[in-house]
N, C-alpha and C positions, 0 to 999 in steps of 0.2 A: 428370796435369795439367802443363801447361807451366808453367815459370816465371812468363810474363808473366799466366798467368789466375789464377797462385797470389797474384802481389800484386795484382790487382785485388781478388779477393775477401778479402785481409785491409782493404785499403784500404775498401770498402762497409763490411765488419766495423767498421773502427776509427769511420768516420760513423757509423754504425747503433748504435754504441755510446752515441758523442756526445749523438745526437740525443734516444734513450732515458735517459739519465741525466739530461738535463736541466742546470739551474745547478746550480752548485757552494758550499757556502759555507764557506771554509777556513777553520780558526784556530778555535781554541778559544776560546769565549765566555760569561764568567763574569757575568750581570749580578749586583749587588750592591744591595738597595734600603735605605732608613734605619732602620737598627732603634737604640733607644733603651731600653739595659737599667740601669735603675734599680738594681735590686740591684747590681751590680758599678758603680755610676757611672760608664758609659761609651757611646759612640754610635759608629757607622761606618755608613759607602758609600759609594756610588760616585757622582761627582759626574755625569757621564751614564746612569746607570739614574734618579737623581730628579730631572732636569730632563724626560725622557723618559716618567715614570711617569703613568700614566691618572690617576691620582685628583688632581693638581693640587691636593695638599697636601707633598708631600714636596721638603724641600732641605737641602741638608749642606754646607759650608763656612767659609771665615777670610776674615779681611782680615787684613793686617798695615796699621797706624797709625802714624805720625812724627810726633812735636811737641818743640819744646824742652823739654820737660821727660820724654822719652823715646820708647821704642816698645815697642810693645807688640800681641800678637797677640788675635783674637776670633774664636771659631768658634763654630758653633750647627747644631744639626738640627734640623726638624722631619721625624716618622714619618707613616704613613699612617693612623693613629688622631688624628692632627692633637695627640701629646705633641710638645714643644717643651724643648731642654735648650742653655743658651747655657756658655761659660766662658772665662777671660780670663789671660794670662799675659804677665811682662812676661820670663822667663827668655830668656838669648841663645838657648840650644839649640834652645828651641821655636819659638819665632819665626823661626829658618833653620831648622826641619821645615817650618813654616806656607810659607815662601816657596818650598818644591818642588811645592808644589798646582800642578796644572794641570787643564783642562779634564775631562779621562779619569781625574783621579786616585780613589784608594778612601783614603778618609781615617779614620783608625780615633784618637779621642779619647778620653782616662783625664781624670776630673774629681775635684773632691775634696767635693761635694755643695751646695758651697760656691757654688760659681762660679771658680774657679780648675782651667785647666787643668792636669793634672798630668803629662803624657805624650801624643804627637802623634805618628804615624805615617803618612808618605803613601807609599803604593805605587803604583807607575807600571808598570802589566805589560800590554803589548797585549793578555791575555784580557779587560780590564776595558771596559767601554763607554765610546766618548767621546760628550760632550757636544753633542746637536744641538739645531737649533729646537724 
């Protein structure tokens, strides 16, 4: 074969490849839904796998609150069993965990059965899902 038929036919090859493989979909993709584990007093997900979730019971999140008389952090999840577990911290450390939430985050919360949170964890790792309609 001549040079010029040898790249035509890798070139058909590399289309024919394309075309056969289809879409692509890159990156690793962890969804993470609300689990709420009573024994250990503790809750975590992903803030877009339960905005996303079919059953249209599941949400996980904080606010952080300001007033003159301080600030103070409030997280809560409900699971897809529709259990519900809220808790509240006025600690510095927690409350700048609470303020790295963002849409995509997997929020992993230590309670003390009380209602007090004890421990706040936000991870922010593009395998996580972000938050849509």
């Amino acid at each position: 074969m001549q040079m010029k038929q040898v790249l035509a036919v890798a070139a058909i090859a590399a289309v024919a490849g394309v075309l056969v493989a289809g879409k692509s979909d890159a990156g690793t993709k962890t969804p993470e839904p609300v689990v709420i584990d009573a024994a250990h007093k503790a809750f975590w997900g992903n803030m877009g796998t339960a905005r996303a979730s079919a059953d249209n019971l599941q949400h996980i999140g904080c606010q952080i609150t300001a007033s003159s008389s301080g600030i103070v952090a409030n997280c809560l999840a409900r699971d897809v069993n529709n259990v519900s577990v809220a808790c509240t911290s006025n600690e510095p450390n927690i409350v700048q965990a609470v303020g790295a939430l963002s849409s995509g985050s997997t929020l992993h919360v230590v309670h003390d059965g009380a209602g007090k949170c004890m421990s706040v964890s936000v991870r922010n790792f593009s395998y996580y899902s972000i938050k849509v309609p």
